[in-house]
FIROKOL-429218 format. One record per residue: residue in one letter; z, x, y of N, C-alpha, C in turn. Coordinates in steps of 0.1 Angstrom, whole numbers, plus 5000, padded with zeros to 4 digits. Layout:
A_Z_X_Y_Z_X_Y_Z_X_Y
...
//
This chain:
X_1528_2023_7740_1516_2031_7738_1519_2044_7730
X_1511_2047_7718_1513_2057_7713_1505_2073_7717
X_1516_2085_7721_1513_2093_7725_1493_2098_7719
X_1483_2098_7733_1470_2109_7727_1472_2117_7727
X_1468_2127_7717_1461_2141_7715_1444_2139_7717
X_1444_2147_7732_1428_2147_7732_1425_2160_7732
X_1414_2163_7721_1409_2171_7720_1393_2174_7728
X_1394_2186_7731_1380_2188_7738_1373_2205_7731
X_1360_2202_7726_1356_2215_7720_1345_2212_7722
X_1339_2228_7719_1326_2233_7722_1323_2245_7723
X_1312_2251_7727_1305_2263_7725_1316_2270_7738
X_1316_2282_7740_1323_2292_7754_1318_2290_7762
X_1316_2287_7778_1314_2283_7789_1305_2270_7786
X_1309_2262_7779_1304_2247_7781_1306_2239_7788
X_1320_2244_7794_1329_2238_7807_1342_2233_7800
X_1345_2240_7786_1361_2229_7776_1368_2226_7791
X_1370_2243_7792_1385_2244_7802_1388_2241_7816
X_1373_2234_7823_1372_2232_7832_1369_2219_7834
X_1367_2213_7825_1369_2192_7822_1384_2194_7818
X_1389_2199_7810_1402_2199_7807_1413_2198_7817
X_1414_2209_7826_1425_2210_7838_1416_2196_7849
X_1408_2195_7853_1405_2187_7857_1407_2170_7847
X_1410_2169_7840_1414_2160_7834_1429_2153_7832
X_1434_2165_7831_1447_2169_7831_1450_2164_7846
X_1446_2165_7858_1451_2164_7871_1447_2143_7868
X_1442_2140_7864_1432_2126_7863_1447_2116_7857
X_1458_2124_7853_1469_2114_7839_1480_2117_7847
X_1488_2110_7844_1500_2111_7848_1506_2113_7834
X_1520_2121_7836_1525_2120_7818_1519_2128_7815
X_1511_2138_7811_1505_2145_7805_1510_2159_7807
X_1504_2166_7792_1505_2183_7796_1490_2192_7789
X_1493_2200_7789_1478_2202_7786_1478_2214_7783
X_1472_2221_7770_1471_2233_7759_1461_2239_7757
X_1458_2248_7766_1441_2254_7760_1443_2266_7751
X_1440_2268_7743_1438_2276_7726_1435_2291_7729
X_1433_2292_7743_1429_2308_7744_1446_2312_7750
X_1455_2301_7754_1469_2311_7751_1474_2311_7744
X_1469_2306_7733_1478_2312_7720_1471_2326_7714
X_1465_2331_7717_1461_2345_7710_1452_2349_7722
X_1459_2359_7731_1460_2363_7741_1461_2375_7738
X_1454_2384_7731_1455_2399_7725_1441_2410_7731
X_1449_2421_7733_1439_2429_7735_1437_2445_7728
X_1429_2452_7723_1414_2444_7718_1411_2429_7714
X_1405_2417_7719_1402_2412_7710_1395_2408_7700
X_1394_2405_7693_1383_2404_7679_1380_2396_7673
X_1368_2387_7670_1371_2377_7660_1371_2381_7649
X_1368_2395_7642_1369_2395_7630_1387_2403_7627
X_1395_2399_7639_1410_2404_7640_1415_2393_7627
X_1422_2403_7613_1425_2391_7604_1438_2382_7609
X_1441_2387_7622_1457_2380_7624_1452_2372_7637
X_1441_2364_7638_1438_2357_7645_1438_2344_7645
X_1441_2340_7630_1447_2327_7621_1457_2323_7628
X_1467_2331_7627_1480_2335_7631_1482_2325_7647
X_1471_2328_7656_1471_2322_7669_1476_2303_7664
X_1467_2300_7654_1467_2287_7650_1480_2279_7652
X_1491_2285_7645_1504_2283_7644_1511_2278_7659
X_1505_2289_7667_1511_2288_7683_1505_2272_7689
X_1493_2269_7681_1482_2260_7688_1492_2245_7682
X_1494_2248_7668_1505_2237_7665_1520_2235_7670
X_1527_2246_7671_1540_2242_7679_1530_2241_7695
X_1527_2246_7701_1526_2236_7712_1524_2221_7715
X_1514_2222_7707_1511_2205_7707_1517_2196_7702
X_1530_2202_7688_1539_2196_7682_1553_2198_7698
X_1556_2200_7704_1557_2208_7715_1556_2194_7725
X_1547_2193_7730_1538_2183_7738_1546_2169_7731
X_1541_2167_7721_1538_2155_7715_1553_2147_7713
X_1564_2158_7713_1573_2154_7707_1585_2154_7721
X_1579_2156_7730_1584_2155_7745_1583_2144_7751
X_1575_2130_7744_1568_2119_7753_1560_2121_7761
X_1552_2130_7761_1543_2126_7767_1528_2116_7765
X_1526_2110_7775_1517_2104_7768_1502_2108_7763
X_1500_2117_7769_1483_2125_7770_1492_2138_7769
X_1481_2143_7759_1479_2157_7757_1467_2161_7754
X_1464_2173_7761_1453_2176_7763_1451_2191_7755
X_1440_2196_7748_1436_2202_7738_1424_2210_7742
X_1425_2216_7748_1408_2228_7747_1407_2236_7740
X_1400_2239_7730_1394_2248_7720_1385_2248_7713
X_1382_2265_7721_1365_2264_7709_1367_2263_7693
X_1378_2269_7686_1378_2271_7673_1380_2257_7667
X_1383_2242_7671_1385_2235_7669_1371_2227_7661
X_1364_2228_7667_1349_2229_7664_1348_2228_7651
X_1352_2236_7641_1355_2240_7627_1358_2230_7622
X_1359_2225_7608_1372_2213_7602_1381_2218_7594
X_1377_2230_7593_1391_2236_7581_1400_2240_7589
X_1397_2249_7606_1409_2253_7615_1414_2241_7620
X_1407_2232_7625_1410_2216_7629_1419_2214_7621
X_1416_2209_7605_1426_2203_7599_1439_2208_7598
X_1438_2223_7597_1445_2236_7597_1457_2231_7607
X_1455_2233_7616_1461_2233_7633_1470_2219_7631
X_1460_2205_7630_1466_2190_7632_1476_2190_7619
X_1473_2199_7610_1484_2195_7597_1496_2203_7603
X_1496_2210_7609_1511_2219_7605_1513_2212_7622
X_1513_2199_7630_1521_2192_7643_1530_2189_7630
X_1545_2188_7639_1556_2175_7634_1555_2166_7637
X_1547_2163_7653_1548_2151_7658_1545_2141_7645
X_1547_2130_7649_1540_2121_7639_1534_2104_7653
X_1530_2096_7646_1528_2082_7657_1518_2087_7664
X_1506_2092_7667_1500_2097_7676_1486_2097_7676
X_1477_2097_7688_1465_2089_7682_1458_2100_7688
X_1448_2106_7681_1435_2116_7686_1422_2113_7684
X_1417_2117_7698_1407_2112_7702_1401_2127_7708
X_1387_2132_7696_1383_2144_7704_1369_2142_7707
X_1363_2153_7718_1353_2156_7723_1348_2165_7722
X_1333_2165_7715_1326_2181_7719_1318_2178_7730
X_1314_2194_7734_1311_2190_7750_1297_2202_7744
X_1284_2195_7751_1276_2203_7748_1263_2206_7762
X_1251_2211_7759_1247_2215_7768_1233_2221_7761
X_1223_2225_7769_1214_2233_7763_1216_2248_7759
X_1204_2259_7761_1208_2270_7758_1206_2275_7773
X_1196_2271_7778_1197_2277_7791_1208_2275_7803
X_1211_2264_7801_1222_2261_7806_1237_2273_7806
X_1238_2276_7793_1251_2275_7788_1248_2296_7792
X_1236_2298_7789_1234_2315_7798_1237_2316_7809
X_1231_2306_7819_1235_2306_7835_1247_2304_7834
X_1255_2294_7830_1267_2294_7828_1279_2307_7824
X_1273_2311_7814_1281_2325_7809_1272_2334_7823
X_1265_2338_7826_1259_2345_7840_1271_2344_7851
X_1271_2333_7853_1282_2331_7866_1296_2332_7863
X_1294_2330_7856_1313_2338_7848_1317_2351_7850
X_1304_2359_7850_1301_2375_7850_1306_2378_7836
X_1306_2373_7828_1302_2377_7812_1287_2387_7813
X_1294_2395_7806_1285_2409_7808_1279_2409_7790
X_1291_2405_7781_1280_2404_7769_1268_2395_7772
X_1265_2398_7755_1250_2391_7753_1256_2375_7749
X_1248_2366_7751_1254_2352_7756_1248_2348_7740
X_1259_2344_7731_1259_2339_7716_1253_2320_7717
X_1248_2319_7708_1244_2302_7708_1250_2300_7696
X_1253_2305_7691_1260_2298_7671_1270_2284_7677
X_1282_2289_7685_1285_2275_7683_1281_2270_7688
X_1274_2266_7704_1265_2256_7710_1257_2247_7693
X_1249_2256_7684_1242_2251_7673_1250_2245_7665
X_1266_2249_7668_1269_2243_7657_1270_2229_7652
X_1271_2218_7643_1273_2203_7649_1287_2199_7652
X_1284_2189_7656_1301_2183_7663_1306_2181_7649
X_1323_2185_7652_1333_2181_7640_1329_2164_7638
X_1331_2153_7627_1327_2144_7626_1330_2135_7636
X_1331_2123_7638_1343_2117_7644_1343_2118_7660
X_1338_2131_7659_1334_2135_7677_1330_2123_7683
X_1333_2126_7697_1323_2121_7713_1316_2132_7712
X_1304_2126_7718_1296_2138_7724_1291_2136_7737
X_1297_2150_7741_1291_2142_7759_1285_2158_7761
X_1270_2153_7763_1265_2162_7773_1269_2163_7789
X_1270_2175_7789_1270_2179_7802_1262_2186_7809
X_1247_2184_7807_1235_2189_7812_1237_2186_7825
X_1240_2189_7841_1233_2182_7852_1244_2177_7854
X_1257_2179_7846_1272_2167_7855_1281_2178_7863
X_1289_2173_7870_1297_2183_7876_1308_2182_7874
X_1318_2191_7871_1332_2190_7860_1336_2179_7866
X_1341_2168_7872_1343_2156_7877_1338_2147_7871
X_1327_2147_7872_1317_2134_7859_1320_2132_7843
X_1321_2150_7841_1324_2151_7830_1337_2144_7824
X_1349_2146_7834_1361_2142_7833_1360_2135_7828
X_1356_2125_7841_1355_2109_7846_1351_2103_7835
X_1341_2108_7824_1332_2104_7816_1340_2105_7800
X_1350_2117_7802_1360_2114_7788_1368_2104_7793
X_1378_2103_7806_1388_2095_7805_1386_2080_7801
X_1368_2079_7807_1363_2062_7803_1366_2060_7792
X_1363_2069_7781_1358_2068_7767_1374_2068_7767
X_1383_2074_7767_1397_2073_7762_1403_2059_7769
X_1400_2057_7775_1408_2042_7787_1399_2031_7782
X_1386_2035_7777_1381_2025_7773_1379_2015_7756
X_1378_2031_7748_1374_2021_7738_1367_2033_7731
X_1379_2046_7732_1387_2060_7725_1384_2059_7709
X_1376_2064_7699_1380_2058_7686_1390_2070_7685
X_1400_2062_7675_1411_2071_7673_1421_2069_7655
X_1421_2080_7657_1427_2085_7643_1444_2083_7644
X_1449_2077_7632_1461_2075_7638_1467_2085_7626
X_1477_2094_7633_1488_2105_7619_1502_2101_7621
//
């Protein structure tokens, strides 16, 4: 079997990171990379020009991952969403042989308020990427009404079952 890179993206409290580790517990062989430790800075900013820079960390990890045997690897990030950081990130792995299979994970707007609400996120709750569309190629799994469990349950099917997958 050739090592996955699963990717999972979407708007900020859509639930990436909380189908993710819950997913992660679901595999055996696996390890699992969420994008907000690679650029771990405070102030943070997205208009910080050395925020790119995170990207790099996002690729040795998962070149990292990939090149350890493992068989699943798991991927959370919002910036992934994008296709220039996407392609950005997946070009500079060394791994090579490896099949990805990603997910955006989406939701309404009211949803994804209450959601940022119970976080105790104190800003004002952004919709741009919720709006934005899925990178191509995507799953799309709503998660209106599921409970990070369903959600899992609901990528692993798609990966165990019949995953479309990109081979690099």
């Amino acid at each position: 079997m050739q090592p996955k890179l699963i990717i999972i993206t979407g708007s900020p409290c859509v639930g990436k990171t909380a189908a993710a580790q819950c997913l992660f517990e679901l595999y055996e062989n696996c390890a699992w990379f969420d994008s907000d430790w690679a650029w771990c800075v405070n102030p943070f900013s997205i208009s910080d020009p050395r925020l790119r820079n995170g990207d790099k960390t996002m690729s040795f990890a998962l070149s990292t991952y990939l090149n350890s045997a493992f068989d699943y690897v798991i991927f959370s990030s919002v910036v992934v969403i994008g296709e220039d950081i996407r392609k950005s990130i997946l070009r500079d792995i060394t791994a090579t042989g490896y099949e990805v299979i990603a997910f955006t994970l989406k939701c309404s707007e009211d949803t994804l308020a209450e959601r940022h609400k119970s976080r105790g996120d104190t800003g004002e709750v952004s919709f741009e990427w919720l709006r934005m569309d899925p990178h191509p190629g995507d799953y799309i799994i709503d998660t209106e009404g599921k409970t990070i469990p369903q959600i899992a349950d609901e990528i692993k099917n798609t990966i165990d079952n019949r995953g479309q997958i990109w081979s690099l």
